[in-house]
C-alpha positions in Angstrom: -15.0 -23.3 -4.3 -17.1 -20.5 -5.3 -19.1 -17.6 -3.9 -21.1 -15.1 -5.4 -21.6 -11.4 -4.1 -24.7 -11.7 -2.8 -24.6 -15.2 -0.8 -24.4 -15.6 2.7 -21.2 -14.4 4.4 -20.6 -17.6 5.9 -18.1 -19.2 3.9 -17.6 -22.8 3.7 -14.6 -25.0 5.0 -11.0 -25.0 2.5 -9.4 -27.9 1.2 -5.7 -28.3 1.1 -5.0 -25.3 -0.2 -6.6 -22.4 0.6 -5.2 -19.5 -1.6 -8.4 -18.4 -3.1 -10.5 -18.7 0.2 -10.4 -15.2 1.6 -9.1 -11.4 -0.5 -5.8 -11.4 1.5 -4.1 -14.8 0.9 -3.6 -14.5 -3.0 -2.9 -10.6 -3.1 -1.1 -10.6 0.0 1.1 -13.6 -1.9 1.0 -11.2 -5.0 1.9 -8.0 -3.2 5.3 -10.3 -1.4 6.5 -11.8 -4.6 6.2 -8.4 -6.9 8.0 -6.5 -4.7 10.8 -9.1 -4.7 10.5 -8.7 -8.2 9.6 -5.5 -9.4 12.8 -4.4 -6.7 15.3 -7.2 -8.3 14.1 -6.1 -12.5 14.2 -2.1 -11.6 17.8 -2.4 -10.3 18.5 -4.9 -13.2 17.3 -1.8 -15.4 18.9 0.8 -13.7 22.2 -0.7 -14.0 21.3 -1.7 -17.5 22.3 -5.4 -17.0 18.4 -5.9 -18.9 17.8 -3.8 -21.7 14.5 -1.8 -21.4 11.2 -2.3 -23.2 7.9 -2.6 -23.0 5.0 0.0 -22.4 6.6 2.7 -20.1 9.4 3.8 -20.2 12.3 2.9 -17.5 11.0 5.6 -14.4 7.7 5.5 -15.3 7.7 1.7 -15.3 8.8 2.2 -11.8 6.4 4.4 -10.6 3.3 3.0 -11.8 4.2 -0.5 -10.6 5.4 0.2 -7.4 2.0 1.8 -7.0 -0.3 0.5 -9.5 1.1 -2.9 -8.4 2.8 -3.7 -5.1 0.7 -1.4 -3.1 -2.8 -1.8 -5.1 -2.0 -5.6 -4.7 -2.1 -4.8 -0.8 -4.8 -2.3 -0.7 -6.9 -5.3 -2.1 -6.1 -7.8 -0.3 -6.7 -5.3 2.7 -10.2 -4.3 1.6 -11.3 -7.6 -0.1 -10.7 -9.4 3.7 -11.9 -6.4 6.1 -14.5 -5.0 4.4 -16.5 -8.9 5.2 -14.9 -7.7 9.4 -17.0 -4.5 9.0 -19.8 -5.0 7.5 -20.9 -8.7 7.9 -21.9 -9.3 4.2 -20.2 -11.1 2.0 -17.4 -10.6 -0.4 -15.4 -12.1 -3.4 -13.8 -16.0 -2.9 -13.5 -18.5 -5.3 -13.7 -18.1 -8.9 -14.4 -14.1 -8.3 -11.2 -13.5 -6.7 -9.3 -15.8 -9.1 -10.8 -13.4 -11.7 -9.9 -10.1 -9.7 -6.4 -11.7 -9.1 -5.5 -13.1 -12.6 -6.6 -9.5 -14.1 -3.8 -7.9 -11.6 -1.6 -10.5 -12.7 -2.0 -9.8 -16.8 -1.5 -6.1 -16.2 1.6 -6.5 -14.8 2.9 -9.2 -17.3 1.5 -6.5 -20.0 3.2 -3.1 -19.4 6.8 -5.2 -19.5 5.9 -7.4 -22.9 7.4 -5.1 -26.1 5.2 -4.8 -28.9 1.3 -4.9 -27.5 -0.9 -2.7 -28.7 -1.1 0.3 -25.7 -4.8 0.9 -26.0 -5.0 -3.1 -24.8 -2.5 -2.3 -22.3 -4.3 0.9 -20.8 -7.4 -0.7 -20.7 -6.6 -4.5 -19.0 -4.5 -2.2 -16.6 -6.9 0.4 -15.6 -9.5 -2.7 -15.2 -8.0 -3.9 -11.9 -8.9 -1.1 -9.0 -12.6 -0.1 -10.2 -13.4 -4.3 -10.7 -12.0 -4.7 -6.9 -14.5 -1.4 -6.2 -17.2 -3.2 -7.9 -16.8 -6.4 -6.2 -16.8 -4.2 -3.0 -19.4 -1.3 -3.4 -22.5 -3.3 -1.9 -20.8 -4.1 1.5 -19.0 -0.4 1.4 -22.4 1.6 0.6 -25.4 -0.3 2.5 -22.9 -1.3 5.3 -23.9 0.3 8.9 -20.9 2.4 8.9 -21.2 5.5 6.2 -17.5 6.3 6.2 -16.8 3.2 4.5 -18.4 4.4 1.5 -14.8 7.0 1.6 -13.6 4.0 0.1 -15.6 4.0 -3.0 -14.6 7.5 -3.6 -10.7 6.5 -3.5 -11.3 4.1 -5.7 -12.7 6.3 -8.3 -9.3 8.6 -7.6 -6.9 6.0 -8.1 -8.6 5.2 -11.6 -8.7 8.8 -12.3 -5.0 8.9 -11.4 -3.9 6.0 -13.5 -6.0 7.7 -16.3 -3.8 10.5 -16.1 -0.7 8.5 -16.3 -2.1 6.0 -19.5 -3.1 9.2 -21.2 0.3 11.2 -20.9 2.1 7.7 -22.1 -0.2 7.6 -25.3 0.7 11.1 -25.9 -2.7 12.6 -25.5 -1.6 15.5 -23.5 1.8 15.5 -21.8 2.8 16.5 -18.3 -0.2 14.4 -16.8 2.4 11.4 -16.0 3.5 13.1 -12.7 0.2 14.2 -11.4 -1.4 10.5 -11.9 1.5 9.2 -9.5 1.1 11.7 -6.9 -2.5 11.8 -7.1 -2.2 8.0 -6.9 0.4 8.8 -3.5 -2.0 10.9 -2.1 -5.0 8.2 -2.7 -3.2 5.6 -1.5 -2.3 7.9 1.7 -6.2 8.2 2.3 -6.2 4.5 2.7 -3.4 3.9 5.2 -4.6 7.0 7.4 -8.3 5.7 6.9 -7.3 1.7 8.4 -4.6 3.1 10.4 -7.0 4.8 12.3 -9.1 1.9 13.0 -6.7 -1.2 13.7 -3.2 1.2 15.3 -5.0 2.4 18.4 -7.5 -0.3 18.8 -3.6 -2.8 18.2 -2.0 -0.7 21.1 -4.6 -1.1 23.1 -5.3 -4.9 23.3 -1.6 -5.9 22.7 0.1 -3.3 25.8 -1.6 -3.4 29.3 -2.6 -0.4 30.3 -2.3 1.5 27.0 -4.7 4.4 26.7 -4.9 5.7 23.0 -5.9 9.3 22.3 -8.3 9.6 19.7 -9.5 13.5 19.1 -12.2 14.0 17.0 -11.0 17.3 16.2 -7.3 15.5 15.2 -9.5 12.6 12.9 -11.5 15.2 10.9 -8.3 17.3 10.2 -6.7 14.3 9.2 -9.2 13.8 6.2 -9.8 17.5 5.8 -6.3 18.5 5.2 -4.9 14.9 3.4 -8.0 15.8 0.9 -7.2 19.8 0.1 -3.4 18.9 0.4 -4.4 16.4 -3.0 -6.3 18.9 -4.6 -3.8 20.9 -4.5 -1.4 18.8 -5.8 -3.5 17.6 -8.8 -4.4 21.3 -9.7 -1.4 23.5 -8.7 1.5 20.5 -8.7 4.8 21.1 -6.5 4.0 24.2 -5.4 3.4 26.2 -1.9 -0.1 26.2 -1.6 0.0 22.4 -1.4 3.4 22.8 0.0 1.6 24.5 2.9 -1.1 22.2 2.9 1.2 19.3 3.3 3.1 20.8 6.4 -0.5 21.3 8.1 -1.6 17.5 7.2 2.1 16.4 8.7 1.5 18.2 12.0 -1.9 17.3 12.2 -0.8 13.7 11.7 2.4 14.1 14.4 -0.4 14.9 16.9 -2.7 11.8 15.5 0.3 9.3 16.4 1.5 10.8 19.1 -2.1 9.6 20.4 -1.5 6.6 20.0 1.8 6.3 21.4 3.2 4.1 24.4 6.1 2.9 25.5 5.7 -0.7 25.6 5.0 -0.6 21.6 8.7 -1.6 21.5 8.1 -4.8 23.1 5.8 -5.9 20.7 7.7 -6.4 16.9 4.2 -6.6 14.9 2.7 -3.2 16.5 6.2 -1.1 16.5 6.4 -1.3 12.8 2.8 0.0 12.3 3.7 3.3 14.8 7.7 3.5 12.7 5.5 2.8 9.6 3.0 5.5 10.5 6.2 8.3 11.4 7.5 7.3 8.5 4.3 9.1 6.9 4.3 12.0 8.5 7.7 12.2 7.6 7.0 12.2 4.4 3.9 14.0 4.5 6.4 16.9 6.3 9.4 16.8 3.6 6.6 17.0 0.4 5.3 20.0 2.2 9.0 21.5 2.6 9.8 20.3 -0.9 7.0 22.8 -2.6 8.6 25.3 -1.2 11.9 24.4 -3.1 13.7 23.5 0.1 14.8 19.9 -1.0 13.6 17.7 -3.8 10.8 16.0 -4.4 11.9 12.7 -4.8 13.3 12.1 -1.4 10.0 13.5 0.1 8.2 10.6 -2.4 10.7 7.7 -0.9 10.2 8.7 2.3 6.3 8.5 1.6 6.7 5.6 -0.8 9.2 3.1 1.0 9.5 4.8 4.1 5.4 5.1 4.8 3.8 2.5 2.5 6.2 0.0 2.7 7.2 -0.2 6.7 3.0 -0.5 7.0 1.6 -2.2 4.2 4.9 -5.0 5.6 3.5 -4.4 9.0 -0.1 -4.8 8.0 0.6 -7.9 6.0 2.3 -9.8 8.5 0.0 -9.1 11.3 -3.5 -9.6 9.3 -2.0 -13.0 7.6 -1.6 -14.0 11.2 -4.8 -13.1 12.7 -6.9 -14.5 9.4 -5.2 -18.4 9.6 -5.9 -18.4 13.4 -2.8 -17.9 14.5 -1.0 -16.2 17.9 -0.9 -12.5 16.0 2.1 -11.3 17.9 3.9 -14.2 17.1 5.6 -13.1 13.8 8.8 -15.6 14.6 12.6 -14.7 14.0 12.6 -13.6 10.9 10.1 -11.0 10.0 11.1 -8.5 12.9 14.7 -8.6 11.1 12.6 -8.0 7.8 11.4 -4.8 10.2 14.5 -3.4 10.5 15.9 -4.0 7.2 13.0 -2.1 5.5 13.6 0.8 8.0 17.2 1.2 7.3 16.8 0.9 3.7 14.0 3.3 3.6 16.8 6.2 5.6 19.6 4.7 3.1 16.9 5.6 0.1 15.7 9.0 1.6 18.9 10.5 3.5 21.5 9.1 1.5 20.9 10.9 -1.9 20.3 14.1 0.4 23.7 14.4 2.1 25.9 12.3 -0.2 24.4 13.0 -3.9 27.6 11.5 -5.8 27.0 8.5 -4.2 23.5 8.6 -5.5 23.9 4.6 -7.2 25.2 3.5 -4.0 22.3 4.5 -2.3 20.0 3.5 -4.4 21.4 -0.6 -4.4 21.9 -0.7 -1.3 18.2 0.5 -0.3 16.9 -2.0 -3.2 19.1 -4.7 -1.8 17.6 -4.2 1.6 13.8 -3.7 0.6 14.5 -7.0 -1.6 15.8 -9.2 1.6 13.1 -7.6 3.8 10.6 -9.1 1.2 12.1 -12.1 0.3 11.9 -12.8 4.4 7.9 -12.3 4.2 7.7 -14.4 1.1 9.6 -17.2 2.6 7.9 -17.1 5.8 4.2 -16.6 4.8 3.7 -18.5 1.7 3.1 -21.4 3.5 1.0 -19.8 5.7 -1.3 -18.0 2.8 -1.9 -21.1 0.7 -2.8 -23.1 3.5 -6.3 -23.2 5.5 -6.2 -22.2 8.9 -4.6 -23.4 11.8 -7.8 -23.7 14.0 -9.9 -24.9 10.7 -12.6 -22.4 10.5 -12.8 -21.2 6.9 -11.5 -18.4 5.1 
């Protein structure tokens, strides 16, 4: 099956199998099965049961493909699905998205495969997010909705951001490594406040009778106004307080935006709780970077708690719910398993985060037993939605 950008966004019926029919199923598949993997090699690493090689080296390896892999994989799949919601017109399937996936997929086979030349590695790598933007920048500029075009901007800072990284590893000017990953963070945060704001209150409301959710406009232009200096400042004037103070602003700011959106009978509901946990989980984060440039505590709890606390509770949460929703299926019905894939990812994002802060000796300890959980949580999702993402829909519509 194939479609071209600019055909009708009517999409004709699957066959069988179904992966290629719509952004989320393969990068959603992607995104499940790399963090199984990345999670499972990085802890193989760290305890030095497989020797090291490749590209980066063993923390920057990390870094970039939690990032620049897991979540980008997401972030895709997110975009290249929604974007056709939004706007009405079409986007890539078929051959297209085989392309956009397969290029993901080389990247990542790349940066771990000793001996390649790293000008051929930079440049397959840093190919993925601006050919997704590409693929995308018809619907997100001449759709109805001018924020959307936000998007295209993001995606020119997350290329900037790996930039930075490929340039520090080549040796072209050091001390840029950092600043690429937290520009990346910060980029990346964009995105989730951007769709949390859309789908988290419009969720609460249709899944909890007689939920009311608070959105301020005052509350959703801080968001972006603060989120966007708080990343300046980072890029310019790294781990320090200006952005330190920035940070704190953009966590209360966010503290009121979900407290908005907040009801009771969230709890009820598996598939929404996680989004709001996800979404505290943030401003969590967002609060401990800000206390972190002021040399209160260090900066790589504040990044876990952004980084598996934040990202991973909702970009899990988002998966599960949109994979639902897009085969035609009951979206609340997430079965047995992937609520206890809710909890696990919780506790292993406070074993990663408040572990190392209180019990620093025990620093290895912490950090297998938060792998070991953040493995199981995605092993759960991969077991469970495989099927479910290869397959066409339940109520045979396409996509």
């Amino acid at each position: 099956m194939s479609l071209q950008i600019g055909e009708p966004p009517v999409m004709r019926r699957t066959g069988k199998f179904a992966l290629f029919a719509l952004g989320f199923r393969p990068f959603f598949l992607a995104a499940g099965i790399s963090a199984l993997v990345l999670l499972g090699l990085w802890l193989a690493l760290w305890q030095g049961v497989v020797p090291a090689g490749g590209y980066f080296t063993l923390v920057e390896w990390h870094a970039h493909e939690m990032l620049f892999g897991y979540t980008a994989a997401v972030i895709a799949g997110f975009l290249l699905t929604a974007v056709k919601n939004w706007t009405g017109m079409a986007v890539p399937v078929g051959r297209l998205l085989v392309i956009i996936s397969m290029i993901w997929l080389l990247a990542r086979l790349m940066v771990v495969t000793p001996g390649l030349p790293g000008v051929v590695v930079a440049l397959v790598d840093m190919l993925f997010i601006p050919l997704v933007g590409w693929s995308l920048w018809r619907p997100l500029w001449y759709g109805q909705n001018r924020v959307n075009r936000m998007f295209l901007l993001i995606f020119a800072g997350m290329t900037l951001a790996n930039l930075l990284v490929h340039l520090d590893v080549a040796g072209v000017a050091k001390g840029l490594w950092p600043r690429g990953v937290y520009l990346m963070v910060d980029m990346v945060l964009l995105v989730l406040l951007l769709v949390a704001g859309r789908v988290v209150p419009f969720f609460t409301e249709k899944a909890v009778m007689g939920a009311r959710a608070r959105v301020r406009p005052w509350v959703e232009k801080a968001t972006f106004v603060t989120m966007v200096l708080a990343a300046v400042a980072e890029l310019f004037l790294p781990h320090g307080a200006v952005a330190g103070a920035l940070l704190l602003v953009a966590a209360l700011v966010q503290g009121i935006r979900l407290a908005g959106w907040y009801h009771p009978g969230i709890w009820r509901i598996p598939i929404l709780w996680v989004l709001h946990v996800g979404y505290a989980w943030l401003v969590l984060g967002l609060a401990l970077r800000g206390l972190a440039g002021f040399g209160l505590l260090p900066y790589a709890v504040a990044l876990h708690a952004i980084t598996v606390g934040g990202i991973g509770v909702l970009t899990l949460g988002m998966m599960s719910r949109v994979a639902l929703g897009h085969t035609g299926r009951n979206i609340n019905d997430t079965g047995p398993l992937i609520p206890v894939a809710f909890v696990l990812l919780n506790i292993g994002a406070l074993v990663r985060v408040f572990g190392p802060l209180f019990m620093v000796e025990k620093f290895n300890l912490w950090i297998n037993i938060a792998g070991g959980l953040w493995m199981l949580a995605f092993m759960a999702f991969v077991l469970v939605y495989t099927p479910i993402l290869v397959r066409p829909r339940i109520d045979g519509r396409p996509g």
